[in-house]
FIKOLZA-1660 file (N, C-alpha, C; in steps of 0.1 Angstrom, whole numbers, plus 5000, padded with zeros to 4 digits):
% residues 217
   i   px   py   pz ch aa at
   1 9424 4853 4871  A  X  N
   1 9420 4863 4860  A  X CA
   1 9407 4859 4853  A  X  C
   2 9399 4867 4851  A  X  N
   2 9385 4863 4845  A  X CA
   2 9388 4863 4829  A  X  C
   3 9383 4854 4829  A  X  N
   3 9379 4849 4811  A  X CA
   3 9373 4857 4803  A  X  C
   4 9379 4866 4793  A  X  N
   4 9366 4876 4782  A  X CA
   4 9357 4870 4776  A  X  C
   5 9347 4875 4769  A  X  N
   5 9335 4866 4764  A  X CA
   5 9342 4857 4750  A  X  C
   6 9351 4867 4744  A  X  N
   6 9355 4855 4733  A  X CA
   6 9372 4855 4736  A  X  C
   7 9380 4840 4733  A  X  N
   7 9390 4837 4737  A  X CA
   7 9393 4829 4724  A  X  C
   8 9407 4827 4726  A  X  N
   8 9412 4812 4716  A  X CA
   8 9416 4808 4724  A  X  C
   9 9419 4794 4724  A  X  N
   9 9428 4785 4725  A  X CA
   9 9440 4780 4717  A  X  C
  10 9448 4779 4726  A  X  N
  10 9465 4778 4718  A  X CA
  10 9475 4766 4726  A  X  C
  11 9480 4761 4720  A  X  N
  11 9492 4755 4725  A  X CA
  11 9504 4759 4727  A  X  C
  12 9510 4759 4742  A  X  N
  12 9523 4768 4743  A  X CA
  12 9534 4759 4733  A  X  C
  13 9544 4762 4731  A  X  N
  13 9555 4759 4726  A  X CA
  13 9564 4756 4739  A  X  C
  14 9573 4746 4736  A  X  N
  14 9583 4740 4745  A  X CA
  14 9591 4753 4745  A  X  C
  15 9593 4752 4760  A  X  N
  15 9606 4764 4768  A  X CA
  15 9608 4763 4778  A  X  C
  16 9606 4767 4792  A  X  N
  16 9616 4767 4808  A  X CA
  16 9607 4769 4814  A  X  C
  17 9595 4770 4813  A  X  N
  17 9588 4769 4830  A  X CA
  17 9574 4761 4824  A  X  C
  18 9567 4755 4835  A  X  N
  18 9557 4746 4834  A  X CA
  18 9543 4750 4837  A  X  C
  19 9535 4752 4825  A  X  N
  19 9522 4761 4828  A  X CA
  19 9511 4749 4829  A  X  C
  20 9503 4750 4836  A  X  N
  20 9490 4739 4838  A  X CA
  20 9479 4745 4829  A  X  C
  21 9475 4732 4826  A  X  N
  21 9465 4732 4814  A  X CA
  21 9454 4740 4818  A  X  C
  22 9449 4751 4811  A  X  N
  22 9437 4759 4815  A  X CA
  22 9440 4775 4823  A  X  C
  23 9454 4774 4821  A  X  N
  23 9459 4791 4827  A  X CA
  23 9460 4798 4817  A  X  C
  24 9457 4813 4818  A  X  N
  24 9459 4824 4814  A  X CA
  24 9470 4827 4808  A  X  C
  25 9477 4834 4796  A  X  N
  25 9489 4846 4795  A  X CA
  25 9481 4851 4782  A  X  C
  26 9495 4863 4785  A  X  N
  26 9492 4869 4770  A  X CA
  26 9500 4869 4758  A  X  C
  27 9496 4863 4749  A  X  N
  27 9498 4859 4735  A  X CA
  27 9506 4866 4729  A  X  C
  28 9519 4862 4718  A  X  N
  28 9530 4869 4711  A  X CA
  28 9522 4878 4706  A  X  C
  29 9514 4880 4698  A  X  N
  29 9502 4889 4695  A  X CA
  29 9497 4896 4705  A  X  C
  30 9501 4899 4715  A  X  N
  30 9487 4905 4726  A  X CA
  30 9478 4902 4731  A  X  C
  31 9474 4891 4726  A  X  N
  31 9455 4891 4731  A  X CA
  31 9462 4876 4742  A  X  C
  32 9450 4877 4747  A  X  N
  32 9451 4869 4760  A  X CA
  32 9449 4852 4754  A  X  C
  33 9455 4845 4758  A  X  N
  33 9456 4833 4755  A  X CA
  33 9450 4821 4763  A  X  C
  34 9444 4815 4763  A  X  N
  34 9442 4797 4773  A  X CA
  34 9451 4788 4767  A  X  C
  35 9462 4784 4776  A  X  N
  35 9468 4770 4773  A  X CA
  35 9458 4759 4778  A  X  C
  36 9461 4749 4764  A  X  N
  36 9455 4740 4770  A  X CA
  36 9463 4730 4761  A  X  C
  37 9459 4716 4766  A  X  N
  37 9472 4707 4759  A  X CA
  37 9462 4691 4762  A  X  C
  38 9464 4679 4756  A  X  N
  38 9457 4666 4756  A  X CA
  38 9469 4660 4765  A  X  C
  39 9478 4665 4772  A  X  N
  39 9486 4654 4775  A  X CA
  39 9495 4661 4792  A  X  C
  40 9487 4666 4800  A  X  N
  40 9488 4673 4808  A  X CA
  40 9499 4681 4806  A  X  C
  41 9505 4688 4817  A  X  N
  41 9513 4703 4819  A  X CA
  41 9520 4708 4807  A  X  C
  42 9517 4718 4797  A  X  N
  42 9523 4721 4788  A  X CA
  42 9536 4731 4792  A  X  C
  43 9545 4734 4783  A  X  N
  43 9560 4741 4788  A  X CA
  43 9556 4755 4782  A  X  C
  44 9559 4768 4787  A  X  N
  44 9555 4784 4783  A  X CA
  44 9571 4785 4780  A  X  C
  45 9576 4791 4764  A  X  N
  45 9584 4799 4767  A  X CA
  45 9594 4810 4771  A  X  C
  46 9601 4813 4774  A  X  N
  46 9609 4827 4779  A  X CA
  46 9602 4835 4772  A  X  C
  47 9600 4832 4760  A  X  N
  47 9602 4845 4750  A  X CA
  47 9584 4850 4751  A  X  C
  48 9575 4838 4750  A  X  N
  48 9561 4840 4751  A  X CA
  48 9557 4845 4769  A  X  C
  49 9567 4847 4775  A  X  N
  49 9563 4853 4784  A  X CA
  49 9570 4868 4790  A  X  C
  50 9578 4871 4780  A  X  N
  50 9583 4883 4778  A  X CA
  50 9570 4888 4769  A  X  C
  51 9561 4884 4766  A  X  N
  51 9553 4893 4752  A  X CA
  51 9543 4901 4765  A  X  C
  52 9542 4897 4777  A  X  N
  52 9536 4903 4784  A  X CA
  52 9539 4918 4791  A  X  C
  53 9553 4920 4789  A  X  N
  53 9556 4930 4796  A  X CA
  53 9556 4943 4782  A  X  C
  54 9536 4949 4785  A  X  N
  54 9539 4956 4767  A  X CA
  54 9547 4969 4769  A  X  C
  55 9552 4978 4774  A  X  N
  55 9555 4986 4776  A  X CA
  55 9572 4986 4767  A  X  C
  56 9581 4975 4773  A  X  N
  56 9592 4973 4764  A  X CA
  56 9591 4966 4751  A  X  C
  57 9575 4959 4749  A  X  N
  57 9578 4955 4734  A  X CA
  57 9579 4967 4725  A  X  C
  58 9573 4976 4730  A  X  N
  58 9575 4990 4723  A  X CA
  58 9586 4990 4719  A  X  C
  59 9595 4989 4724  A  X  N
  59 9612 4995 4719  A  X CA
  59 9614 4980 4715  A  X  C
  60 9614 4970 4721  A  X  N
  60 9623 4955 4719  A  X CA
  60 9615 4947 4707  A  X  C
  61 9602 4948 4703  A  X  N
  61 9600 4934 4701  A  X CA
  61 9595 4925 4707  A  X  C
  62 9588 4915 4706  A  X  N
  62 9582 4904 4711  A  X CA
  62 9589 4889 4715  A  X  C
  63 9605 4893 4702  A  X  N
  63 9613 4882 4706  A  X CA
  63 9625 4886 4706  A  X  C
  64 9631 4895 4716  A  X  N
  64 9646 4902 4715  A  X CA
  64 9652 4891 4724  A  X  C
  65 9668 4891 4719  A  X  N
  65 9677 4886 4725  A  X CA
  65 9692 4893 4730  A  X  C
  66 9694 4884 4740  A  X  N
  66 9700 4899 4752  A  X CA
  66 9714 4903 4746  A  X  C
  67 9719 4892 4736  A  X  N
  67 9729 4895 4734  A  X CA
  67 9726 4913 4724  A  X  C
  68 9715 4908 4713  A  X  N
  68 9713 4921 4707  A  X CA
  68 9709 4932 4711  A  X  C
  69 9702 4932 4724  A  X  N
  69 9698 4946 4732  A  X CA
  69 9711 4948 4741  A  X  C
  70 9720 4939 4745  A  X  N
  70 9729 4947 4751  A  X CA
  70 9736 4957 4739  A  X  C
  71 9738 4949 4733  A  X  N
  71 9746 4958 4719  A  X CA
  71 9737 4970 4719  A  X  C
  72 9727 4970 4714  A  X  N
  72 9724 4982 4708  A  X CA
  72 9719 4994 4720  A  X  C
  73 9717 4991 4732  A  X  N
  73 9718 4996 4745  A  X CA
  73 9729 5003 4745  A  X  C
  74 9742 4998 4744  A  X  N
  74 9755 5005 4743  A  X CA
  74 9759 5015 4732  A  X  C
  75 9756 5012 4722  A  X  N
  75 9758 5019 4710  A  X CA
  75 9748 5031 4713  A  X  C
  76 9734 5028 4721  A  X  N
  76 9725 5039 4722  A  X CA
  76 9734 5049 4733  A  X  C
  77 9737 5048 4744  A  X  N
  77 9738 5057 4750  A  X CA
  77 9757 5060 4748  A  X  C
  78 9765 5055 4739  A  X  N
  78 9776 5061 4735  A  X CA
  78 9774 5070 4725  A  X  C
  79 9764 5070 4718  A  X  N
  79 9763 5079 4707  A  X CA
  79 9758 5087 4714  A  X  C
  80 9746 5087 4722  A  X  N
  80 9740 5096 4728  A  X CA
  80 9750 5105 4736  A  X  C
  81 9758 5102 4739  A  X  N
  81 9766 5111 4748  A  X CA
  81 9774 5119 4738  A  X  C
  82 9777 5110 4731  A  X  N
  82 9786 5123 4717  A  X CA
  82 9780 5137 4719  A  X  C
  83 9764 5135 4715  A  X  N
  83 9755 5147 4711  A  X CA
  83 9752 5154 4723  A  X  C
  84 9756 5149 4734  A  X  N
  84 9751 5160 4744  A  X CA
  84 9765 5168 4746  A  X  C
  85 9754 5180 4751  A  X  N
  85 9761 5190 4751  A  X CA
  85 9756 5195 4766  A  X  C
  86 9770 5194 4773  A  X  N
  86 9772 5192 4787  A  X CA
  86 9771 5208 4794  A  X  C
  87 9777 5218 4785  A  X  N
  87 9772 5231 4788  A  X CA
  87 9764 5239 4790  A  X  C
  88 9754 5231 4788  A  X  N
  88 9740 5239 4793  A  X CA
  88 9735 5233 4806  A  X  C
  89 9725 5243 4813  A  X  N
  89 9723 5243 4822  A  X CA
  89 9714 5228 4824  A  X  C
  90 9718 5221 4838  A  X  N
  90 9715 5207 4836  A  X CA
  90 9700 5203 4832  A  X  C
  91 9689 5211 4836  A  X  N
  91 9676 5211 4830  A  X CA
  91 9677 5208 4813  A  X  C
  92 9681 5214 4808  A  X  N
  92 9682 5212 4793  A  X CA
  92 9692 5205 4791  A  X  C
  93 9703 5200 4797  A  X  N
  93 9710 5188 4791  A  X CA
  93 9703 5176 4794  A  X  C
  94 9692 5171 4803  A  X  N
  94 9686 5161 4810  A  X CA
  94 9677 5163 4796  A  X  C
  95 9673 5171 4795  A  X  N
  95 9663 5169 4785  A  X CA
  95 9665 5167 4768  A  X  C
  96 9678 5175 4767  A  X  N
  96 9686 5167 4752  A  X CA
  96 9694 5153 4754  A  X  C
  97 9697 5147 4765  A  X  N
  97 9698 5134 4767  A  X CA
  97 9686 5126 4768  A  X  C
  98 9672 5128 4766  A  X  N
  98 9664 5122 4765  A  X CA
  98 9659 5123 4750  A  X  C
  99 9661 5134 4746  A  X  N
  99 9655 5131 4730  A  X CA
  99 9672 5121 4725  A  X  C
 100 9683 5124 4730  A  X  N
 100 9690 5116 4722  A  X CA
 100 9686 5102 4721  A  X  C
 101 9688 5101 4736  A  X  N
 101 9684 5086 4736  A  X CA
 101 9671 5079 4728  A  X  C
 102 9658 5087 4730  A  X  N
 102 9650 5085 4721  A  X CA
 102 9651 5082 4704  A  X  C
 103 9655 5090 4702  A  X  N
 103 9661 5089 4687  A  X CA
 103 9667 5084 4685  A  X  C
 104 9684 5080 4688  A  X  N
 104 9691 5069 4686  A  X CA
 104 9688 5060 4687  A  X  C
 105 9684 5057 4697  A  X  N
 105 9677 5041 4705  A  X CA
 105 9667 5042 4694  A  X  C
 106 9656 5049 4689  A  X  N
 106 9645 5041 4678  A  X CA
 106 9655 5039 4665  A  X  C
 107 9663 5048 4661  A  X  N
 107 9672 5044 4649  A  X CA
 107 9677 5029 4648  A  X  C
 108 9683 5027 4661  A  X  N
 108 9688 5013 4664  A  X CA
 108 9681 5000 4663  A  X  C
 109 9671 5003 4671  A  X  N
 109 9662 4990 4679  A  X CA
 109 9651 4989 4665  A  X  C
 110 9647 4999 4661  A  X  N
 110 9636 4999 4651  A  X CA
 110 9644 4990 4633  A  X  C
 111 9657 4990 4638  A  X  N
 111 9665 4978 4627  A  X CA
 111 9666 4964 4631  A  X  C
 112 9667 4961 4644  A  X  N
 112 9662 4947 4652  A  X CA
 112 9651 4940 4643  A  X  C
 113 9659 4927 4640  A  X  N
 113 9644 4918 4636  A  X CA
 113 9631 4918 4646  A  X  C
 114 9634 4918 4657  A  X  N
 114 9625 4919 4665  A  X CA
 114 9612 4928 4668  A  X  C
 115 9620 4945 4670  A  X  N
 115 9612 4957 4667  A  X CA
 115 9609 4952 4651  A  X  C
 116 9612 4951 4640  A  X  N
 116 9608 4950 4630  A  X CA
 116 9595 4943 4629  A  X  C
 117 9598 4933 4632  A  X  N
 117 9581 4925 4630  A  X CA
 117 9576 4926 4640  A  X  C
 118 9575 4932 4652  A  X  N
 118 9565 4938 4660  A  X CA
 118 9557 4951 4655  A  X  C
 119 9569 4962 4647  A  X  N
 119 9558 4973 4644  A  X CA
 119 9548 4964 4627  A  X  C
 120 9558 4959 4625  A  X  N
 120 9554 4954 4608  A  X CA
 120 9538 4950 4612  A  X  C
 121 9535 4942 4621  A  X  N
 121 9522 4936 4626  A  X CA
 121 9513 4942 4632  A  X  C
 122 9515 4958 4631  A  X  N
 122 9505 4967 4640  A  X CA
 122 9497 4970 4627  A  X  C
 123 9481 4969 4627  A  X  N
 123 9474 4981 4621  A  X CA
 123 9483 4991 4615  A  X  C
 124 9475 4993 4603  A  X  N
 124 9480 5008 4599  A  X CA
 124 9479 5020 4605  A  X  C
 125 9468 5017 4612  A  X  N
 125 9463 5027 4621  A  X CA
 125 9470 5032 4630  A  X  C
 126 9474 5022 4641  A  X  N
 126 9488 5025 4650  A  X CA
 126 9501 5029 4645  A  X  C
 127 9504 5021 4632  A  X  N
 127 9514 5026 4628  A  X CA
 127 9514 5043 4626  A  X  C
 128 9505 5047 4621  A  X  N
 128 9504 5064 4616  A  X CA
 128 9502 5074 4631  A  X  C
 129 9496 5064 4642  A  X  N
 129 9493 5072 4654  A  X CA
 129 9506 5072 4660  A  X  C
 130 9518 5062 4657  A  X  N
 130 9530 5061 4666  A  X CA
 130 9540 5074 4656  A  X  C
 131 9541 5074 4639  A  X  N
 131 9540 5085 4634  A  X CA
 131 9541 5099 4639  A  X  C
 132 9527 5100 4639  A  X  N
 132 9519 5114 4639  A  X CA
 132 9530 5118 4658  A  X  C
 133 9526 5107 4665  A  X  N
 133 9532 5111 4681  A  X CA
 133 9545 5117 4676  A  X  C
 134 9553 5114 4669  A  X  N
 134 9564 5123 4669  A  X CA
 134 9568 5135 4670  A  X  C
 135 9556 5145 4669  A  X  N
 135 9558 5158 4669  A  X CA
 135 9564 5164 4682  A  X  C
 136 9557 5154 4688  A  X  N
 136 9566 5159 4705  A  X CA
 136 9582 5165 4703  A  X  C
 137 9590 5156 4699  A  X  N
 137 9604 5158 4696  A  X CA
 137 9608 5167 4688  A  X  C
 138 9604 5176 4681  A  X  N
 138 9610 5186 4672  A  X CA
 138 9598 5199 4681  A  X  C
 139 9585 5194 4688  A  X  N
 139 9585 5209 4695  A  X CA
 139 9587 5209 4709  A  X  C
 140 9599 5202 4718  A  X  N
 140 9604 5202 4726  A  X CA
 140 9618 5207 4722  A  X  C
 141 9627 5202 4712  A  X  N
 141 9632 5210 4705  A  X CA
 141 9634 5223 4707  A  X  C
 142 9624 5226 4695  A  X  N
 142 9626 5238 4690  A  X CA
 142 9620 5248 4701  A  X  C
 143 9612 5246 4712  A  X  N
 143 9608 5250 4720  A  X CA
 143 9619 5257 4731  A  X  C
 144 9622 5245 4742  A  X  N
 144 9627 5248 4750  A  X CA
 144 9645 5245 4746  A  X  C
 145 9651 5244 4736  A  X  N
 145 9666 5243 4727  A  X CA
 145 9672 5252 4723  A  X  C
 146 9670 5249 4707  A  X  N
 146 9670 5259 4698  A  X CA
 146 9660 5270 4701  A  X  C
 147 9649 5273 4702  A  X  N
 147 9642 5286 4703  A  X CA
 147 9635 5290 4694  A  X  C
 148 9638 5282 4683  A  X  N
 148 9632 5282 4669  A  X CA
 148 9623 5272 4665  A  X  C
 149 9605 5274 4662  A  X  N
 149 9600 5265 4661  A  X CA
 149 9599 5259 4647  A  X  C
 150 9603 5269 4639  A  X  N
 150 9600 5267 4627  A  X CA
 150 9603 5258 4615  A  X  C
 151 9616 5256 4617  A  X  N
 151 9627 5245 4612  A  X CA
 151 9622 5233 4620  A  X  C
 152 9621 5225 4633  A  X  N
 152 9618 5220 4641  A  X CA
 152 9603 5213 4637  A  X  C
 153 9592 5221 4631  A  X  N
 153 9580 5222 4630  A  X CA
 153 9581 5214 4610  A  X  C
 154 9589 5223 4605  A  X  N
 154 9587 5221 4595  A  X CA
 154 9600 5206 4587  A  X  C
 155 9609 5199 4597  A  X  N
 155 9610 5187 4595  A  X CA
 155 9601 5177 4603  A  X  C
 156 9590 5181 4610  A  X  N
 156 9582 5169 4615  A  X CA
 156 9572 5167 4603  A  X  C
 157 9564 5181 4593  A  X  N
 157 9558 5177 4584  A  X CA
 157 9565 5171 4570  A  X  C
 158 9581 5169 4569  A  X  N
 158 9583 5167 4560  A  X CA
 158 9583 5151 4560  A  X  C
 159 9592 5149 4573  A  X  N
 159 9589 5135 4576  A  X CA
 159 9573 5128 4578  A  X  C
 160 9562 5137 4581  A  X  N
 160 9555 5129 4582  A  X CA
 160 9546 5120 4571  A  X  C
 161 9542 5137 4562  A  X  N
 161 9542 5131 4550  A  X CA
 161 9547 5119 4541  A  X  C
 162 9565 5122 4540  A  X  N
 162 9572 5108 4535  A  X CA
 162 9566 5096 4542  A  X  C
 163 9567 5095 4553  A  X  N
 163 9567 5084 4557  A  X CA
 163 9555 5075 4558  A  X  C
 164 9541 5089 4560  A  X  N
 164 9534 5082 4556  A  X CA
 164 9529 5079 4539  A  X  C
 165 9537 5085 4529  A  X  N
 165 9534 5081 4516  A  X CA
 165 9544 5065 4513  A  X  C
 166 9554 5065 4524  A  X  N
 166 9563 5053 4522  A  X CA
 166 9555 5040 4527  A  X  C
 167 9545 5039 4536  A  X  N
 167 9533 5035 4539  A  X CA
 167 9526 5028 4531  A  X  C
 168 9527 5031 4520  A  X  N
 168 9513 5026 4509  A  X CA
 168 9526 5022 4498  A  X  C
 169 9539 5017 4503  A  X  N
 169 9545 5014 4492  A  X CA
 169 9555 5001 4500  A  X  C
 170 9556 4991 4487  A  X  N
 170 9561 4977 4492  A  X CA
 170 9576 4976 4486  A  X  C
 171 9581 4964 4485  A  X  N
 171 9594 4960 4479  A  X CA
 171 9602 4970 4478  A  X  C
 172 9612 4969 4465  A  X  N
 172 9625 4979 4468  A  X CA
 172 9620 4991 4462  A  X  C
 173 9609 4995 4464  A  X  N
 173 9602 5014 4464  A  X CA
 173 9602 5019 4476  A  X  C
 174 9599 5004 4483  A  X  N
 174 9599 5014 4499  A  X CA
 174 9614 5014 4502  A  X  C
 175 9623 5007 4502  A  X  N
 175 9631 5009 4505  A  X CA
 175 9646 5022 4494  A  X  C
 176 9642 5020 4482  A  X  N
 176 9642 5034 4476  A  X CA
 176 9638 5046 4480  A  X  C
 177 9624 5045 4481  A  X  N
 177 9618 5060 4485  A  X CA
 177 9621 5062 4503  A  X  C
 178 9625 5052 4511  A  X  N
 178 9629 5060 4522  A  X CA
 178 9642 5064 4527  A  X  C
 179 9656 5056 4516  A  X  N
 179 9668 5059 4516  A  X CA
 179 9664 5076 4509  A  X  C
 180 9667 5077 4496  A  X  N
 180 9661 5090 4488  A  X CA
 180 9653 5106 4497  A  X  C
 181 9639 5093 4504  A  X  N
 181 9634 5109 4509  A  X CA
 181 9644 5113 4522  A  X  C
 182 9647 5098 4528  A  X  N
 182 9660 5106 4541  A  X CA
 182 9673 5113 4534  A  X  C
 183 9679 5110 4525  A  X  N
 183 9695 5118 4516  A  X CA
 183 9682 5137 4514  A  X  C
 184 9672 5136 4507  A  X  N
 184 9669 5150 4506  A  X CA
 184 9667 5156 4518  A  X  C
 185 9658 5152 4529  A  X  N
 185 9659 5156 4538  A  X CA
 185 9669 5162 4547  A  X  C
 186 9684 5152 4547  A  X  N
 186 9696 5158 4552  A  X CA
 186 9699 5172 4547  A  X  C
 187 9698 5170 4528  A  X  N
 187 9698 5183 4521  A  X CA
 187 9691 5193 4525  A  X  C
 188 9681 5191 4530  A  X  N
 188 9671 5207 4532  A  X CA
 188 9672 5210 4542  A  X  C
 189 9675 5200 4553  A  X  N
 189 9678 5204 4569  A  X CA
 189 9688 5202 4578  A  X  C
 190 9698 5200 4574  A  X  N
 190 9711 5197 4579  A  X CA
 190 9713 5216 4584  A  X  C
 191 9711 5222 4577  A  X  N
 191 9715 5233 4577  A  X CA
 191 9710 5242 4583  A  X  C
 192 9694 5242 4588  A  X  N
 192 9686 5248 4596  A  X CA
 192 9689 5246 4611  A  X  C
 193 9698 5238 4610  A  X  N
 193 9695 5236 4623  A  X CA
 193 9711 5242 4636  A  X  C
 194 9713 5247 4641  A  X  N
 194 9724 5251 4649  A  X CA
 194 9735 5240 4652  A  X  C
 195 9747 5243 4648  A  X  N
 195 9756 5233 4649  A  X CA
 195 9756 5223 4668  A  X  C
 196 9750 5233 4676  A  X  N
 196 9748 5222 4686  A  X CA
 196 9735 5211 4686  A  X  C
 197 9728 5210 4675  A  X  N
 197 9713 5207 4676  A  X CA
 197 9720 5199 4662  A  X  C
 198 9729 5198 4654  A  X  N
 198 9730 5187 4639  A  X CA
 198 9730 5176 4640  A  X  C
 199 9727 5170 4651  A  X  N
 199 9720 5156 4649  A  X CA
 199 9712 5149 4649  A  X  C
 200 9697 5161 4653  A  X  N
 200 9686 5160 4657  A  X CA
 200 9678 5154 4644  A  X  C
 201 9680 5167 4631  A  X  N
 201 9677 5159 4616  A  X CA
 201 9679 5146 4612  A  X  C
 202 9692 5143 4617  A  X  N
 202 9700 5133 4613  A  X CA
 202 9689 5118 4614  A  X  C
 203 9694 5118 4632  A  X  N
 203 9685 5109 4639  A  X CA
 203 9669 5111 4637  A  X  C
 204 9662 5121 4641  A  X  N
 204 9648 5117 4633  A  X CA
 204 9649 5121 4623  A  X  C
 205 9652 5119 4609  A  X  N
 205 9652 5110 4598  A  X CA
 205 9654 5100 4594  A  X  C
 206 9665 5096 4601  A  X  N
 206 9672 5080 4606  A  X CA
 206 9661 5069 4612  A  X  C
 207 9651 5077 4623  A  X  N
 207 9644 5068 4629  A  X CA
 207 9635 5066 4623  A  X  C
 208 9626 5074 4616  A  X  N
 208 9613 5076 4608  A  X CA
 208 9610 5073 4594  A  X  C
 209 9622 5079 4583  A  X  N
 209 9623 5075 4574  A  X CA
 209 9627 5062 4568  A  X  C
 210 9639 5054 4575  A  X  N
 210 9643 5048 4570  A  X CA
 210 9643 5035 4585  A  X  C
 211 9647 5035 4595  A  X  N
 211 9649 5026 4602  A  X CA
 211 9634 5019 4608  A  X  C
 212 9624 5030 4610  A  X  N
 212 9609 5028 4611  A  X CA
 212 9603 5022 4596  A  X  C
 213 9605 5032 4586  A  X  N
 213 9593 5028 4571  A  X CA
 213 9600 5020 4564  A  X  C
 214 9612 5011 4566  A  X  N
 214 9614 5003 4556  A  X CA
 214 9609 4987 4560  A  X  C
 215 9601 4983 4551  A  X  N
 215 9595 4968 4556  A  X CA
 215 9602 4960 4551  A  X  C
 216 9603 4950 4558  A  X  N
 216 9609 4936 4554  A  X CA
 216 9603 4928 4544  A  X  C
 217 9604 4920 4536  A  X  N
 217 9595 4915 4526  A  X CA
 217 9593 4902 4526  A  X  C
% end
């Protein structure tokens, strides 16, 4: 692997496999790292070499443990199954088993210490771009589901706003103001929505308001 023009240097932390002094990985953080050590072969951990695979830190975190992702793996796809609704034609049940899973799984995983101080450590900037992405799920929804974009359309700006005003707020405000703006939300939209589709509010408000915007302190 070639070297970028600017680097740090780090020392691995003791764990299970044996890296030689002057190799490559990538850092709990992201960025690419050089081990290097005064006392030859330094030890890489499990966990610092799980930070490589970024695609699942997305969902997991930088330091998940299997016992906790089995759990909440399970709980994801049994709840998920609650909500599907097996009667429709399999194209749209494939596709309401994917927002369930989505949503529940971020409800869940996004309360993990792990997901927690992985999103806590992103720019604000990312944070509002992973935000804002959510629209997808209320106009796939309301699109190819329910049929109705308008309820669908108009809990993605309700949440967006909150969440991002929850954003710019610390200690027990943020965690007030995102219990509070999720309880109103249920109020205003619990009811828009078709009793096969009542969990969709639930879960993204669950994931966004409160299991995403509440920071640890």
């Amino acid at each position: 692997m070639f070297a970028p023009a600017a680097y740090r240097d780090e020392h691995a932390v003791s764990g299970q496999r044996v890296v030689a002094d002057g190799q490559w990985h990538t850092g709990l953080d992201g960025s690419l790292v050089r081990i290097t050590g005064s006392e030859g072969p330094i030890m890489m951990s499990a966990k610092a070499e799980y930070a490589g695979v970024r695609v699942l830190r997305v969902f997991h975190g930088d330091e998940p443990d299997v016992p906790t992702l089995a759990g909440v793996y399970a709980l994801t796809l049994v709840l998920s199954l609650l909500c599907l609704d097996l009667t429709r034609p399999a194209g749209l049940a494939v596709l309401q088993g994917i927002l369930c899973l989505d949503l529940i799984g971020g409800v869940l995983f996004n309360l993990t210490d792990s997901t927690k101080r992985f999103w806590q450590a992103r720019p604000r900037a990312v944070r509002l771009a992973f935000l804002a992405g959510h629209v997808v799920q209320p106009l796939l929804l309301g699109y190819f589901l329910s049929g109705d974009l308008a309820p669908a359309l108009s809990l993605f700006c309700y949440v967006f706003v909150g969440a991002v005003t929850l954003e710019m707020t610390r200690g027990q405000w943020n965690r007030i103001g995102s219990v509070a703006s999720c309880m109103l939300g249920i109020f205003v939209f619990a009811g828009a929505f078709p009793p096969a589709h009542a969990w969709f509010p639930l879960a993204y408000l669950g994931k966004l308001l409160i299991s995403f915007s509440i920071k640890t302190d």
